[in-house]
Backbone as CSV, one residue per row, in Angstrom:
resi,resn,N_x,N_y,N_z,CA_x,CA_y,CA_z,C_x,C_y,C_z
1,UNK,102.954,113.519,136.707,103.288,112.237,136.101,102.051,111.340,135.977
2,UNK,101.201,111.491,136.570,99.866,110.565,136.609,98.800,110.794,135.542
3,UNK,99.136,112.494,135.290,97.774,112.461,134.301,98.914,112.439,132.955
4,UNK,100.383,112.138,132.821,100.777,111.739,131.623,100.731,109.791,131.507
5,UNK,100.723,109.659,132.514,100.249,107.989,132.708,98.645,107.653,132.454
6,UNK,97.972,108.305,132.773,96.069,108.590,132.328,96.024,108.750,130.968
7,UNK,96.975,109.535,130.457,96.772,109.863,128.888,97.169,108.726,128.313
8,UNK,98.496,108.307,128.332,99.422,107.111,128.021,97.904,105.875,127.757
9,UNK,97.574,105.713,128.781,96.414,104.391,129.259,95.320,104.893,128.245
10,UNK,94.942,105.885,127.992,93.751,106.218,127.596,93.826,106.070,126.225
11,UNK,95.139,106.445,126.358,95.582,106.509,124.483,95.624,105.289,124.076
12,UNK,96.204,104.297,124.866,96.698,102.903,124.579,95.288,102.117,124.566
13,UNK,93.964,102.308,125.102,92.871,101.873,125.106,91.952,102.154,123.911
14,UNK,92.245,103.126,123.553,91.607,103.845,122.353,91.855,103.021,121.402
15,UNK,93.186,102.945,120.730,93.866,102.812,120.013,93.438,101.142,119.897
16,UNK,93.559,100.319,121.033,93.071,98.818,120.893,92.018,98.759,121.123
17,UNK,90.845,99.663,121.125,89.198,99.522,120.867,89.027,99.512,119.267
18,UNK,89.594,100.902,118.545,89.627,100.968,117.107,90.300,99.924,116.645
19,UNK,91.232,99.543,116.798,92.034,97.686,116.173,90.812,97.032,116.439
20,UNK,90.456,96.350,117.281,89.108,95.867,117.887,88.128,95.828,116.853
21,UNK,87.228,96.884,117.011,86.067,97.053,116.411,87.038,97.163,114.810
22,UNK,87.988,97.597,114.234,88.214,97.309,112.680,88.163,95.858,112.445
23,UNK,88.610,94.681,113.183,89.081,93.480,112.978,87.300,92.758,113.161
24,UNK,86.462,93.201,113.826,85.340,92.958,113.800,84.592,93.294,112.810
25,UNK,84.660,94.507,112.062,83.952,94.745,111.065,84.155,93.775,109.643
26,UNK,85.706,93.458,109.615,86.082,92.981,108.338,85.838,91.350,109.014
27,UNK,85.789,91.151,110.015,85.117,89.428,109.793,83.581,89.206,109.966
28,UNK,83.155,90.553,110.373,81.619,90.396,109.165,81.134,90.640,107.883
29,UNK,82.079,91.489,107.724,82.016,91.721,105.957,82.209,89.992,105.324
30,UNK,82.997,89.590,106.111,83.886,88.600,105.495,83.151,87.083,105.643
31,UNK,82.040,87.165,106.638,81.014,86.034,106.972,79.578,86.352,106.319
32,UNK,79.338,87.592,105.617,78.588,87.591,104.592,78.472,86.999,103.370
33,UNK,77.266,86.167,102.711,77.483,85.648,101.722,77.362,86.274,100.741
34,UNK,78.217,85.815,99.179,78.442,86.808,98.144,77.112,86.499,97.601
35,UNK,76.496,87.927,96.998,75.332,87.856,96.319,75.406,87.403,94.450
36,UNK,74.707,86.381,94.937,74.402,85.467,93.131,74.508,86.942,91.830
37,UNK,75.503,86.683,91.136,75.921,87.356,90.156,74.878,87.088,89.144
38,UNK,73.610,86.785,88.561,73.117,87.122,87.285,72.423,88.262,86.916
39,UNK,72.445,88.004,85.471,72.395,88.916,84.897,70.595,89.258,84.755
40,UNK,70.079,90.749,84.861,68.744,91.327,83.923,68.429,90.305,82.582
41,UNK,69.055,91.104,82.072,69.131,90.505,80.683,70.059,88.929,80.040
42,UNK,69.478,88.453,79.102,70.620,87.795,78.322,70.520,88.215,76.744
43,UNK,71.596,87.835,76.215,71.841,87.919,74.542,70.327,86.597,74.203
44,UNK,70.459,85.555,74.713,69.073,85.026,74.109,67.599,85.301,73.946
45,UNK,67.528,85.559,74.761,65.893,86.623,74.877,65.804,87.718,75.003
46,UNK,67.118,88.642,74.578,66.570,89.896,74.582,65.819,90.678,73.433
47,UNK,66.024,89.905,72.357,65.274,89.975,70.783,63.458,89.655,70.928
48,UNK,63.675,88.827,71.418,62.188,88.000,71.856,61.345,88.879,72.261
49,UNK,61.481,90.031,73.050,60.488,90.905,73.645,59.391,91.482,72.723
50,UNK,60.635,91.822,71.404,59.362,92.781,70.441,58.483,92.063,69.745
């Protein structure tokens, strides 16, 4: 009965380390700032080159 109580515990620890570390990853994803969207190119100066 003890090493099905060891497993039980071990399992139950596991299981709330991975919750854990997932809930940590996505509130650093989530405290990263979004990177400035412009563009290479534009329609105004892209004629201009030649």
């Amino acid at each position: 009965m003890s090493r099905l109580l060891a497993a039980a515990l071990t399992m139950a620890a596991a299981a709330a380390l991975a919750v854990g570390a997932a809930l940590g990853i996505v509130a650093l994803l989530d405290a990263t700032p979004d990177q400035p969207n412009t563009p290479l190119i534009t329609y105004q100066n892209a004629g201009q080159e030649r």
